[in-house]
C-alpha positions in Angstrom: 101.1 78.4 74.9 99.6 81.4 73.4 98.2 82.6 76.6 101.4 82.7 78.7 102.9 84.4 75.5 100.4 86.8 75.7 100.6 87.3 79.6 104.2 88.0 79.2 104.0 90.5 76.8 101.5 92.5 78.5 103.2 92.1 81.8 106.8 93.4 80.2 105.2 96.1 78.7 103.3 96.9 81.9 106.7 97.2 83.6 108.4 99.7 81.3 105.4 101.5 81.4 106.0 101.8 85.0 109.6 102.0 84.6 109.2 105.2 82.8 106.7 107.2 85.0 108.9 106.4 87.8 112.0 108.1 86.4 111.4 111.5 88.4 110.6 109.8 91.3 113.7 107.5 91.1 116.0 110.5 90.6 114.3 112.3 93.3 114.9 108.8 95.6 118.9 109.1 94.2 119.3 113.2 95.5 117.4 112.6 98.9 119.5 109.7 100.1 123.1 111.3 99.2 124.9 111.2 102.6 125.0 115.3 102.4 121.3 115.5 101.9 120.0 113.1 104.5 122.0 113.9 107.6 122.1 117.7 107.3 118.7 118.1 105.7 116.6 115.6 105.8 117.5 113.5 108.9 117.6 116.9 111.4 114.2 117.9 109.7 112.7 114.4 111.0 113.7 114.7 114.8 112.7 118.2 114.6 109.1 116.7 113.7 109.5 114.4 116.2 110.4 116.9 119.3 107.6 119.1 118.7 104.8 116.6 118.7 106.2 114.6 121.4 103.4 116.6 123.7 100.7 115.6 121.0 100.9 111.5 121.6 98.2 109.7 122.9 97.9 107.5 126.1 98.0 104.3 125.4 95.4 101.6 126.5 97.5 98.2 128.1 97.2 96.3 124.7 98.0 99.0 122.7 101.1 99.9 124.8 102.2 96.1 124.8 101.8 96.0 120.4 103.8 99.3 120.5 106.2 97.9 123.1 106.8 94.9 121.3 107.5 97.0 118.0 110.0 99.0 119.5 111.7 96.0 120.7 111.4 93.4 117.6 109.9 95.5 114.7 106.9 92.7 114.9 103.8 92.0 116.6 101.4 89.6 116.0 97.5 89.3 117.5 94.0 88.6 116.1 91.2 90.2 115.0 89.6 89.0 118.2 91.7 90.2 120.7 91.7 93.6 119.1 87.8 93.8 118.9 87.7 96.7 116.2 84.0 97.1 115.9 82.6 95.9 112.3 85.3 93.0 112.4 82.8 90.7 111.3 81.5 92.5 107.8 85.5 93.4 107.1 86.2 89.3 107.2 83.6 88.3 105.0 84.0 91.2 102.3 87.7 90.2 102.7 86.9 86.0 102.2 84.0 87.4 99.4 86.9 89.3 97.4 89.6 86.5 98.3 87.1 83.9 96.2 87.4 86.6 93.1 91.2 86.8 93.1 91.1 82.8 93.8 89.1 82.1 90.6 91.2 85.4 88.7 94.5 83.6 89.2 93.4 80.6 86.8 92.8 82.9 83.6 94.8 83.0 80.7 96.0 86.8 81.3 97.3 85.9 84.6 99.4 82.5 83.9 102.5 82.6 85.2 102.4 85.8 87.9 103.3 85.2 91.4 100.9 87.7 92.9 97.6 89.0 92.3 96.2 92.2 93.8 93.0 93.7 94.0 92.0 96.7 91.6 90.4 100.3 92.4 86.8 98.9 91.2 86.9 95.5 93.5 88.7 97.4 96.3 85.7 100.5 96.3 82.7 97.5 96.2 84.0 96.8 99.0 84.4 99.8 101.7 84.3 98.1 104.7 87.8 96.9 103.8 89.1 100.1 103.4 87.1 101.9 106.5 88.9 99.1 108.8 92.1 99.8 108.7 90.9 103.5 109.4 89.5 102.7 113.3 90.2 104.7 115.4 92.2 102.2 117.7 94.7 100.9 114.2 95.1 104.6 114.2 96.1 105.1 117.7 98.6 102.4 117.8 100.7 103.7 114.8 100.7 107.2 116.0 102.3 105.7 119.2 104.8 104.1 117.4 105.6 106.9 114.6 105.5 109.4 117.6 103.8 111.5 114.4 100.7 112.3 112.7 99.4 109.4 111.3 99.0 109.3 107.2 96.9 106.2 105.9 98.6 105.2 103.1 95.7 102.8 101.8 95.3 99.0 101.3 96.9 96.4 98.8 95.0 93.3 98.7 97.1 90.0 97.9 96.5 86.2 96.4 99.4 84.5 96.1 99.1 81.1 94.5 101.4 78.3 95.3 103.6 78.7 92.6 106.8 78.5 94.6 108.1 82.2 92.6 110.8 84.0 94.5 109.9 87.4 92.9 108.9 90.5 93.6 107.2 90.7 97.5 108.5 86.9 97.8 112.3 88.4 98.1 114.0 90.3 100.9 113.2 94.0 101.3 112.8 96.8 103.0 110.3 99.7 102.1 111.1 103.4 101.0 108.1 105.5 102.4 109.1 106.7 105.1 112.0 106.1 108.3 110.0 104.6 110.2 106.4 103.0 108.9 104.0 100.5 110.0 102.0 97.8 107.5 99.1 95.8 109.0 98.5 92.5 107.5 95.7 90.3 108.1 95.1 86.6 107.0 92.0 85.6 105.4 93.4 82.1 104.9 94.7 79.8 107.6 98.7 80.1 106.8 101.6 77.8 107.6 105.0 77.0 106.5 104.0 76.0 102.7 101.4 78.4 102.6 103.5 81.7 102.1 103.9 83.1 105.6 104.7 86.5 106.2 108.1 86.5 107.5 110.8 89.3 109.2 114.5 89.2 110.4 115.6 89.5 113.9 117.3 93.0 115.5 120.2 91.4 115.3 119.8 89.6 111.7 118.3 93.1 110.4 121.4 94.9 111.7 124.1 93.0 109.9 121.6 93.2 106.5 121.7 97.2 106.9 124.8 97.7 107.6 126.6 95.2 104.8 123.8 96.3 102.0 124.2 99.8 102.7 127.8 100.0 102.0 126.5 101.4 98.5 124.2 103.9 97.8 120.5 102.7 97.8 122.0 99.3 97.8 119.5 98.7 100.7 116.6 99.6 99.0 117.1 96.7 96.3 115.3 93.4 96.9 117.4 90.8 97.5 116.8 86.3 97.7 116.4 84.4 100.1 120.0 82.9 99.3 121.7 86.2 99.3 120.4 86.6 102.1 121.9 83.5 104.0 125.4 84.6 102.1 125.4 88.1 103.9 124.5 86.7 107.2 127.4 83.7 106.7 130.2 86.1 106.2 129.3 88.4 108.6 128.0 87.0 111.4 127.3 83.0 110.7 126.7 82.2 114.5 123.4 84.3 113.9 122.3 80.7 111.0 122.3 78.6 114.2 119.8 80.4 116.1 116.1 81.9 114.9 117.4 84.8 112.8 113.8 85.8 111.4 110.4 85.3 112.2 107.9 83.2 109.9 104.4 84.6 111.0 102.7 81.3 110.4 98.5 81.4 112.3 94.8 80.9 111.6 92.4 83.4 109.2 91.9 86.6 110.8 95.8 87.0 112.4 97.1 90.3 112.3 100.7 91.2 112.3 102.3 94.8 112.8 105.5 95.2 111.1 108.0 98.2 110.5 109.0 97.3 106.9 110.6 101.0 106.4 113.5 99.2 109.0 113.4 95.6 109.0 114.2 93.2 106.0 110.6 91.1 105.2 108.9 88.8 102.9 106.2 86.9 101.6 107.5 83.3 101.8 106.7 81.9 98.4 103.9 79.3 98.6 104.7 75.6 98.0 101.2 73.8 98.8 98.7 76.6 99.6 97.7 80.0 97.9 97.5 82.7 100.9 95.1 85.5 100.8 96.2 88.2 102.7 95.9 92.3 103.4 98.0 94.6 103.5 97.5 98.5 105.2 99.8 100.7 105.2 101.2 104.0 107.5 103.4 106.5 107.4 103.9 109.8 108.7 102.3 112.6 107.2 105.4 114.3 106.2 107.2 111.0 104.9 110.9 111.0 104.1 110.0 109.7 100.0 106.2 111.1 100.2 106.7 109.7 96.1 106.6 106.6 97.1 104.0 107.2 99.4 100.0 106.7 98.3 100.7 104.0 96.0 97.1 102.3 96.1 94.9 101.4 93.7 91.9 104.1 94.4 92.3 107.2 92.7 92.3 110.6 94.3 88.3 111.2 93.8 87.9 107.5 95.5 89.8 108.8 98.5 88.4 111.6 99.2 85.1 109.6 98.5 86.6 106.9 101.5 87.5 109.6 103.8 84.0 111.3 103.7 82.7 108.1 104.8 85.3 108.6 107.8 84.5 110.6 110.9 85.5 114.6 110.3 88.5 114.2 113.0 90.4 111.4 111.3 89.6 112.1 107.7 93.0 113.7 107.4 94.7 110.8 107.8 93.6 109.6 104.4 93.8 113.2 102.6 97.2 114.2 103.7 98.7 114.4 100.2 96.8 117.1 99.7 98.8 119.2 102.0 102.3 118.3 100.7 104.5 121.2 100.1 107.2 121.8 97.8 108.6 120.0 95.4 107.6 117.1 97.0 103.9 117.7 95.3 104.8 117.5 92.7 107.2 114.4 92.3 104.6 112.1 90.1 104.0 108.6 92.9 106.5 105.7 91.9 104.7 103.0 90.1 107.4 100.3 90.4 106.5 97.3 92.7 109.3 95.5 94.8 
């Protein structure tokens, strides 16, 4: 008993911890997405972005185009480590299973009883480089900045175990992300993952257009997490001929499958586990002039242990990983969000 007592208290005090170092951010969230703000600032700022680096994109390989095609089209893409053939594939898996064992045997301590997701700290996270320095290739890199049609920020890695606890909380409910307008987040399985093992999942086009439109009707109403339920109650009085048919993807596959997934524009979840825990990792992208760049960089290394990751990085792309330190304005100064979904 004394334990999950403990747990809770340190995880409530955790949270209004957060809560508070998140206020700027939250009212600086509020300003940008008043209707005045976004579409005669903000929004005509982004396509101006967009116009004049159209010239700058890369040419796309066949199976990068198709991953970028199938993006555009679905907002999802899944493949496999093997068929993408990033070089160093091999030592990235087994630091990932090698950590995934840690988390494993983490989740059955005292100080974690009770919470639906673990994630892997700055200290595990730099012992292990070659987790971090994969989702920098070159060709991850590529892809994105075909889909963004921008420079390509690297927003980091978060490293999930989610025992099968059945929780519908936090990740586990509906959401959409706040970065950016458009972002991408790579996950890869280090477990084999089915229905009761906490698949990744993602609405439809059609499922995701009803959700944006009904739970935007209030201000940042669509930026609040919403279950699985809910969900089904939206869909039901809006459109209920969409129930009857395959209105969102459950990314169920073997260790090592990768999904692409725009999850600044499409609702997605973490399926809460039933049977089996799921070890999974996360990489994020965004542009590197993000619509919230607060809610931007939100991983667990610290500034010195990025600029330590990117010096590890060939000179052209190490950008990619410092571009906070070229935000402008008041932007820079907006202290990062620390609230999780």
């Amino acid at each position: 008993m004394y334990p999950m007592v403990i747990s809770k208290a340190y995880q409530t005090i955790d949270k209004l911890l957060q809560r508070t170092i998140s206020l700027p951010s939250d009212l600086a969230l509020f300003v940008s997405n008043l209707e005045i703000v976004e579409q005669k600032i903000l929004y005509p700022r982004y396509q101006k972005f967009l116009r004049d680096y159209y010239v700058s994109l890369p040419t796309l390989l066949p199976d990068e185009a198709k991953i970028v095609q199938e993006l555009e089209q679905q907002g999802l893409s899944i493949t496999t480590l093997d068929q993408l053939a990033i070089p160093a594939s091999d030592r990235f898996f087994q630091a990932a299973q090698s950590l995934s064992q840690e988390l494993r045997q983490q989740s059955s301590q005292p100080l974690y009883t009770g919470k639906h997701t673990l994630t892997a700290n700055a200290e595990q996270i730099m012992r292990h480089p070659e987790l971090f320095l994969w989702g920098a290739a070159p060709k991850l890199l590529k892809i994105v900045e075909g889909y963004l049609k921008l420079p390509v920020a690297y927003d980091g890695l978060s490293y999930y175990y989610s025992p099968a606890d059945a929780q519908e909380s936090g990740p586990r409910k509906w959401h959409i992300d706040k970065e950016d307008w458009q972002m991408i987040k790579i996950g890869v399985y280090i477990n084999d993952v089915n229905e009761h093992g906490g698949p990744f999942e993602c609405v439809t086009p059609p499922t995701n257009q009803v959700l944006v439109k009904q739970l935007r009707s209030k201000r940042l109403r669509k930026y609040r997490s919403v279950y699985h339920h809910e969900v089904q109650n939206v869909i039901s009085a809006h459109q209920p001929e969409l129930l009857s048919k395959n209105w969102h993807r459950s990314c169920i596959g073997k260790a090592g499958t990768v999904i692409f997934v725009d999850t600044a524009k499409y609702y997605h979840r973490g399926k809460p586990p039933t049977q089996f825990g799921r070890s999974a990792i996360f990489f994020g992208y965004c542009s590197q002039q993000p619509r919230h760049p607060f809610f931007c960089g939100r991983s667990p290394l610290s500034n010195s242990q990025l600029r330590h990751m990117a010096s590890l990085l060939p000179e052209e792309i190490r950008d990619c990983v410092t571009w906070r330190d070229r935000l402008a304005g008041i932007a820079k100064f907006i202290p990062k969000n620390r609230l999780k979904v």
